[in-house]
C-alpha positions in Angstrom: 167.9 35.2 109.1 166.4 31.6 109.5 166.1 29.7 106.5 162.7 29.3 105.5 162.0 25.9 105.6 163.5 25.6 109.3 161.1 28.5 110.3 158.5 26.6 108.3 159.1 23.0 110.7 159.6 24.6 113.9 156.5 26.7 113.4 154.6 22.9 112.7 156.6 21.9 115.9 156.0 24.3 118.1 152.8 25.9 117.2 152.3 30.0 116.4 152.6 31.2 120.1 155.5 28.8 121.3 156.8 29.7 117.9 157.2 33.6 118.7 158.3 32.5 122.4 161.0 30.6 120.8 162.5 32.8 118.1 162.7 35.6 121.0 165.2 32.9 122.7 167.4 32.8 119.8 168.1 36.7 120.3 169.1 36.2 123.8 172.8 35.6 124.7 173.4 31.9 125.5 173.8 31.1 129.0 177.4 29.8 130.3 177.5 26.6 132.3 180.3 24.2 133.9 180.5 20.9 135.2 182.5 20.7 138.1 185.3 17.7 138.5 184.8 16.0 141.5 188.2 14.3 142.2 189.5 17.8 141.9 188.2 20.3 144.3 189.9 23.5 145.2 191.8 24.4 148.5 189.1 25.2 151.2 186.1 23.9 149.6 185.4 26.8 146.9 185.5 26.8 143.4 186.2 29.8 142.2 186.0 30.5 138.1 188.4 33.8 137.5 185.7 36.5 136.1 182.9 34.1 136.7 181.6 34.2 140.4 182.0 31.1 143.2 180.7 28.5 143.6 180.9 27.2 147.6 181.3 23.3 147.8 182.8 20.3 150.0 184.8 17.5 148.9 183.0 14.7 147.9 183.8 11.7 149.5 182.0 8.8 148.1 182.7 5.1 147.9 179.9 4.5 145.1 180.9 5.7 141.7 177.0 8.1 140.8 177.9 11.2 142.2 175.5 12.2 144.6 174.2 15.8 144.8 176.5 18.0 146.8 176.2 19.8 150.1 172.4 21.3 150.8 174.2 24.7 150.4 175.2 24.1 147.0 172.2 22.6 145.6 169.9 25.4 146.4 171.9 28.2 144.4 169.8 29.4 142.2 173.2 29.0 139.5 172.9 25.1 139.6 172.0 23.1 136.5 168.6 21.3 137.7 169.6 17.7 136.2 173.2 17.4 137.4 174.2 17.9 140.9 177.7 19.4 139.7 176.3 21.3 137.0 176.4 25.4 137.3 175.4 28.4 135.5 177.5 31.6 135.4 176.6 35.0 135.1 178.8 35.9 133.0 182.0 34.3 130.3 185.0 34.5 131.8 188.1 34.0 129.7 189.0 30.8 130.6 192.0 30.5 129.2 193.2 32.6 132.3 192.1 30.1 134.6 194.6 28.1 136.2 191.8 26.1 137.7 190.4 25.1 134.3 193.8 24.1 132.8 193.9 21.6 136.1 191.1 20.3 135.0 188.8 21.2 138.1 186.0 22.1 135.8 184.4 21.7 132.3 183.0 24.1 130.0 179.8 22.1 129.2 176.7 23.2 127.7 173.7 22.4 130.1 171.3 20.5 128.0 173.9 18.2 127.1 174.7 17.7 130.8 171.0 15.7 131.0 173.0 12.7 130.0 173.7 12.5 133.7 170.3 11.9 134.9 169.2 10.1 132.0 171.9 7.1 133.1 171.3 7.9 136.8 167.7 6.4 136.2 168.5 4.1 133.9 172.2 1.8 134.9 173.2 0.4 137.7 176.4 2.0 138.5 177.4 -0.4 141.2 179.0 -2.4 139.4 181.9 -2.9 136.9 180.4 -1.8 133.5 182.0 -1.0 130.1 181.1 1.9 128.4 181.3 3.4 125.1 181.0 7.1 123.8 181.1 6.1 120.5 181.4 10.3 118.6 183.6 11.1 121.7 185.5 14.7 120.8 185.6 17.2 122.2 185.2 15.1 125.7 182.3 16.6 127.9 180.2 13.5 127.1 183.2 11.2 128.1 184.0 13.0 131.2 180.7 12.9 133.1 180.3 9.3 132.4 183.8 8.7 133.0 182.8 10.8 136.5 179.5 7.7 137.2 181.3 4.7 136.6 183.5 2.4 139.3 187.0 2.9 139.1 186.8 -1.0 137.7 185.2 -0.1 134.9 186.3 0.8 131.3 185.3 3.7 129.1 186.0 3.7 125.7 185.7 6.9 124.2 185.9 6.9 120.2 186.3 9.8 118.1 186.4 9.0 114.1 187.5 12.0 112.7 191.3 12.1 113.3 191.8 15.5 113.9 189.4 15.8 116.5 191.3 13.0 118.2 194.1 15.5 120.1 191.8 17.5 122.0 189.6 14.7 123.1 192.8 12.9 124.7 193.9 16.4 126.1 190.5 16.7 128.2 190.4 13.4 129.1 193.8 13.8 130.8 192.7 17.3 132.5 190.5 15.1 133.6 192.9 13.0 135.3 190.9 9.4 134.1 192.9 6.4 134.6 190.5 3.6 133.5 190.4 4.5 129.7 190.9 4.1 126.3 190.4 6.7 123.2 189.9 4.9 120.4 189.7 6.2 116.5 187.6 3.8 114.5 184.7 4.3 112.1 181.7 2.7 114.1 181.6 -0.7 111.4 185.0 -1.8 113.2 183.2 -1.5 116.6 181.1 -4.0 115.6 183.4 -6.7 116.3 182.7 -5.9 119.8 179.3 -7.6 120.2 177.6 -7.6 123.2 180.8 -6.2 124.7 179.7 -2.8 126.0 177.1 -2.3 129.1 176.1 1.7 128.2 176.7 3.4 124.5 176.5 6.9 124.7 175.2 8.2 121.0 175.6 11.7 120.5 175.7 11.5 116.8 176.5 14.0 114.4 173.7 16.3 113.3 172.0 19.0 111.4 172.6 21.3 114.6 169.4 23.0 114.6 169.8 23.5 118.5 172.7 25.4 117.7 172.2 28.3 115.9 172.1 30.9 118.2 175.6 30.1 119.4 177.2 29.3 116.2 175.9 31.3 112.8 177.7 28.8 110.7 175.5 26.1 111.8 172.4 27.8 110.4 174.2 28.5 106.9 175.0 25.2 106.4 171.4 23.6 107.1 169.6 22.6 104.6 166.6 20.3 104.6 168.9 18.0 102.3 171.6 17.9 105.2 169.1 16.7 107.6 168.3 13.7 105.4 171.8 13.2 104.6 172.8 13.3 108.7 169.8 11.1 109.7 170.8 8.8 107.2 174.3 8.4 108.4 173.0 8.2 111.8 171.0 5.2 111.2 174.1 3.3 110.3 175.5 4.7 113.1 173.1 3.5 115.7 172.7 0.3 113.9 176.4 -0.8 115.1 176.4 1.0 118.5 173.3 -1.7 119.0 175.5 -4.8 118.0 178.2 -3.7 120.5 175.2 -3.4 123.3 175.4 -6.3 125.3 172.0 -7.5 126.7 169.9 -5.6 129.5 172.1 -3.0 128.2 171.7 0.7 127.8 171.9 2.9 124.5 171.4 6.5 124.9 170.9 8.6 121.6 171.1 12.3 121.3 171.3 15.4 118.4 171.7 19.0 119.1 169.1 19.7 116.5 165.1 19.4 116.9 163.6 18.2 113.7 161.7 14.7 113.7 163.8 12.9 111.2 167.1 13.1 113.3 165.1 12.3 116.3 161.5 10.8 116.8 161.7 8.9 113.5 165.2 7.6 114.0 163.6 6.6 117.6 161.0 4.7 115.5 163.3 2.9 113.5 165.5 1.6 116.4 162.7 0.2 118.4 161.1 -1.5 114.5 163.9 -2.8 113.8 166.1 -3.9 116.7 165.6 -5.7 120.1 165.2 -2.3 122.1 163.0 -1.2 124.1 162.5 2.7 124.8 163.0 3.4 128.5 160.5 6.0 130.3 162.3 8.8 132.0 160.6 10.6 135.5 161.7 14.7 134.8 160.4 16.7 136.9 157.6 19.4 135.2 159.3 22.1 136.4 162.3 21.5 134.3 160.9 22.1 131.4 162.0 19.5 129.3 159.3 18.1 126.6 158.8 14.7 126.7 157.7 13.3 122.7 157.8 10.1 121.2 159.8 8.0 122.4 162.6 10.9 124.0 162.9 14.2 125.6 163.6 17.6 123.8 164.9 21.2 124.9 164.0 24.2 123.9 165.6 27.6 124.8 162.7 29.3 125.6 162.0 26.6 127.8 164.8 25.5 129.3 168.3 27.4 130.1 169.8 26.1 127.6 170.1 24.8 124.3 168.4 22.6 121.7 169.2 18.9 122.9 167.2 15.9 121.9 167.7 12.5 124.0 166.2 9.2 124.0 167.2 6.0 126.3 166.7 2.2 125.1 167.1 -1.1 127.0 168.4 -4.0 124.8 166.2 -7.2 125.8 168.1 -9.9 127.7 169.8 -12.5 126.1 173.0 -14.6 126.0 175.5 -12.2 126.1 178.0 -13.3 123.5 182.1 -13.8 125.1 184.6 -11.9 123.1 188.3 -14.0 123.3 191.2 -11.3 124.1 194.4 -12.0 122.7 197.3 -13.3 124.7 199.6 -10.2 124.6 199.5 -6.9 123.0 200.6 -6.3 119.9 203.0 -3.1 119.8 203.3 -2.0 124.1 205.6 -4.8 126.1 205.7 -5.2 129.9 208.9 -2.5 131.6 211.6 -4.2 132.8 211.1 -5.8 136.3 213.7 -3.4 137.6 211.8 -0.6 136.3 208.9 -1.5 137.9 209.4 -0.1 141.5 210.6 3.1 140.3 207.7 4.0 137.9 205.4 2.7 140.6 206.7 5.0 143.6 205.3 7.9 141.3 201.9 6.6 141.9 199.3 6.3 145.0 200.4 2.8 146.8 196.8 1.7 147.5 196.5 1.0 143.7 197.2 -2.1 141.7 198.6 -1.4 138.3 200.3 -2.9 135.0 203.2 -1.1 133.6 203.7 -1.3 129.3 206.2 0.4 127.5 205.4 1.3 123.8 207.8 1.2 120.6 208.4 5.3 121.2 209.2 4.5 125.8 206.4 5.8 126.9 205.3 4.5 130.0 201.6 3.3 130.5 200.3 2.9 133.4 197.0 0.5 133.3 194.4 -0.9 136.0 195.3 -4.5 136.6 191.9 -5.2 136.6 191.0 -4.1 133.1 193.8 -5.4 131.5 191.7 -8.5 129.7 189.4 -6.1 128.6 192.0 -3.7 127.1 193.6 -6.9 125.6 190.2 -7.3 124.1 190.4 -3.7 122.2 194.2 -4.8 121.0 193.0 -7.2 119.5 190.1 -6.0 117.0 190.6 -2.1 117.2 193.6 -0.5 114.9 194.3 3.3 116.2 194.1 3.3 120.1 195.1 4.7 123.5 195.4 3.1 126.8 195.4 4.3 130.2 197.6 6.9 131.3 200.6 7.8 130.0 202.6 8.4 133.0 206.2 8.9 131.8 209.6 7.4 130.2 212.9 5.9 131.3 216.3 7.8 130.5 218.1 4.9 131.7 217.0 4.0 135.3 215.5 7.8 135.9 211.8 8.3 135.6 210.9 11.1 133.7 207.5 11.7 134.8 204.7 12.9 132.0 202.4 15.9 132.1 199.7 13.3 131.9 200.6 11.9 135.6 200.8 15.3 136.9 196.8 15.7 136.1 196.1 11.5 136.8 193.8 10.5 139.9 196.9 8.0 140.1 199.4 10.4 141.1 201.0 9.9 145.0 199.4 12.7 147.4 203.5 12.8 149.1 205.3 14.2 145.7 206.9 17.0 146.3 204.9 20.2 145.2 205.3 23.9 145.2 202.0 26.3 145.9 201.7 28.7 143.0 200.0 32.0 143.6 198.0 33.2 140.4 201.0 35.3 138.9 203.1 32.4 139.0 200.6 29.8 137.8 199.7 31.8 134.9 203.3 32.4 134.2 203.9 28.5 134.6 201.5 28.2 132.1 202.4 30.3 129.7 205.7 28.1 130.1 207.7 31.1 131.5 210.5 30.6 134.4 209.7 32.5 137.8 211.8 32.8 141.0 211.3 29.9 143.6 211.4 29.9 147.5 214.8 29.1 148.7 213.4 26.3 150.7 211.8 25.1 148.0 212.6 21.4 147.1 215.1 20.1 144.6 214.2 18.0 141.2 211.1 17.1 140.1 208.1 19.1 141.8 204.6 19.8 141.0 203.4 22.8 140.1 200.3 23.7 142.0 197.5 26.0 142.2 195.0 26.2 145.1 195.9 22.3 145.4 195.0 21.5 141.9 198.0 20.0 140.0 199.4 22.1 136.9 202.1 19.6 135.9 206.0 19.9 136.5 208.6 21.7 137.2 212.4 20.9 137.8 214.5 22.8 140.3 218.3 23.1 140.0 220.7 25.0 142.1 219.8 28.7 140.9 217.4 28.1 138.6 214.1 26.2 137.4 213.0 24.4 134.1 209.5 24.3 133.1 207.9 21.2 131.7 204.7 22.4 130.9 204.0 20.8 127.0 204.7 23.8 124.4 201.9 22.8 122.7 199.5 23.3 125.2 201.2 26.7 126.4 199.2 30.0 127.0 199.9 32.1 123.5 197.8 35.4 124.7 199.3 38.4 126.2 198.3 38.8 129.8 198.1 42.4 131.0 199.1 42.9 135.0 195.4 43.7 135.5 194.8 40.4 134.6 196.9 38.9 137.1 
């Protein structure tokens, strides 16, 4: 049952007929959508979700960073998510958890409103260029993977999660992801402000009262209160008030809630454009979306869109001189490897790329974009509790032990040797179980793979195998031989 005074605002909203039209919606079953992963795309061009239908496709082979919509074939499915080309709907919820393809990484479980991000920033920044970017309330990772998905492989996303808890699972879909030019970050937003001017896009999706998610999660809607959604546009204020001072000039700032009352959304529009050099920037959404365009920002609503509640609004900061933020000369805790480490480490990697190798206190091996390492030098210097780059593996002596991380990096060599799964085995790979290899199947360390997605590594020995998937990350539920 809806709390009165929610049924009383979204009745003001809305209206009495949009009003019924819209609690009807919150009976229906949510609809389940997925962003593809376009660095990772299947053997023969289809993506295929266990238990969820397939989706035909193409690699995409493009030198700019926006991804551009996919094949003609693909676009006109009736399943695709209108406002991101690698966005789709599907009938039904598979368990995903049986998917070897989602473990790879090949796909994210994404809601579809939220997905509008894309085509907000498509309109909005020029991607053709090096740009840093911040999501600064990061967890659990869909935001920071499709923007991690627009930007040049010279560019830098910082993706910041606060609550330390929440920090684990945004790092482990960031390396599904296979992302090399990155940092996760833990930081109440106060410390980012020592990085003025310093960030070209701030993504904003701040925490909220999450009206627009009640008909997906019931505890949302006992905790609401009209209190709460003072309290959480209150701490959103102060939020957006330091993601501004970390925009550089003729940068952009988008802001969203899952929730659809004005205080969390047209009002705190209000107050960024009173009191801060922004300027709101006007979207072009097609009608037949149905997306509501209000003050200042765009809103969803389940019974008008498939999907649920979103708010979003985009602001330019007015040009200015872009204040220069001094790095430090050397990190503080990770140290160069070895010289004669070097060549080892890098022979794990694709040769066309130029990269920094750092050890940390603990010997893992990061592996960092030359070209950002100023910038992450930068984040050393002001920021306490972060993560660079990919951790691609540690040294027993002068052996490379190669990390799970690498196995799902875009920076992994194409000519390691690798051993084709079939389902069976991938699922028993991933439940970290042992299996029986081909005899012609090659010695040491070898990838795991699935439908030429990467799964991570196994070792093979005369008469036996050892499986490196992380124990942590392991399948726990019982599959039944049906399911395979």
């Amino acid at each position: 049952m809806l709390p009165p005074p929610f049924e009383r605002q979204m009745q003001e909203l809305l209206g009495r007929e949009e009003y019924a039209a819209f609690l009807v919606a919150l009976q229906e079953t949510p609809p389940v959508s997925i962003r593809l992963n376009p660095f990772k795309t299947v053997d023969g061009g289809r993506w295929t979700v266990h238990g969820g239908g397939e989706i035909a496709d193409e690699k995409i082979s493009d030198e700019s960073s926006v991804i551009h919509p996919p094949p003609s074939t693909v676009h006109r499915l009736p399943s695709t998510v209108p406002w991101h080309p690698l966005g789709f709907y599907l009938p039904e919820r598979p368990v995903f958890t049986l998917d070897p393809a989602f473990h790879a990484g090949a796909y994210y479980v994404q809601e579809a409103s939220s997905m509008f991000l894309y085509e907000a920033l498509r309109q909005s920044v020029d991607f053709s260029r090096p740009l840093n970017a911040l999501d600064l309330c990061a967890a659990p990772g869909g935001k920071s993977t499709l923007v991690a998905d627009m930007l040049q492989p010279d560019s830098l996303l910082v993706a910041n999660e606060v609550i330390r808890s929440r920090v684990g699972i945004l790092r482990e879909n960031l390396e599904k992801w296979g992302v090399p030019n990155i940092a996760v970050t833990s930081t109440e937003a106060e410390e980012l402000a020592a990085l003025e001017d310093f960030f070209d896009v701030v993504v904003t999706d701040a925490p909220c009262s999450g009206e627009g998610l009640f008909r997906k999660d019931p505890g949302a809607m006992r905790e609401w209160s009209p209190a709460n959604v003072e309290l959480c546009s209150g701490r959103q204020r102060r939020i957006l008030a330091t993601a501004v001072k970390s925009l550089a000039p003729g940068g952009v700032l988008a802001y969203s809630t899952c929730t659809f009352n004005r205080a969390e959304n047209e009002e705190n529009v209000a107050w960024l454009t009173q009191n801060f050099n922004l300027e709101p920037v006007r979207l072009h959404i097609p009608s037949e979306w149905g997306i509501m365009e209000t003050d200042g920002g765009y809103r969803f609503f389940p019974h008008k869109v498939r999907g649920e509640g979103f708010f979003l609004a985009v602001f330019r900061k007015k040009e200015g001189d872009r204040k220069k933020i001094a790095s430090a000369s050397a990190f503080k805790s990770i140290k160069p490897i070895a010289k004669n480490l070097a060549p080892e480490a890098a022979r794990w990697l694709r040769p066309d790329l130029e990269v920094r190798f750092f050890q940390t206190p603990t010997g893992e091996v990061l592996a960092l974009p030359a070209t950002l390492e100023t910038d992450y030098l930068i984040l050393d210097k002001y920021l306490k509790a972060k993560w660079f780059g990919t951790m691609a593996g540690t040294f027993k002596g002068s052996d490379f032990i190669p990390s799970h991380a690498l196995a799902l990096s875009r920076l992994i060599s194409p000519t390691l040797p690798a051993l084709d799964l079939e389902r069976d085995q991938a699922l028993r790979f991933l439940k970290k179980e042992t299996f029986d290899v081909p005899p012609d199947a090659p010695r040491g360390w070898t990838l795991a793979r699935y439908a030429g997605l990467n799964l991570g590594w196994i070792k093979i020995l005369p008469g036996r195998m050892n499986n490196y998937f992380p124990a942590e990350r392991r399948i726990r539920m019982d599959i039944k031989s049906e399911e395979i």
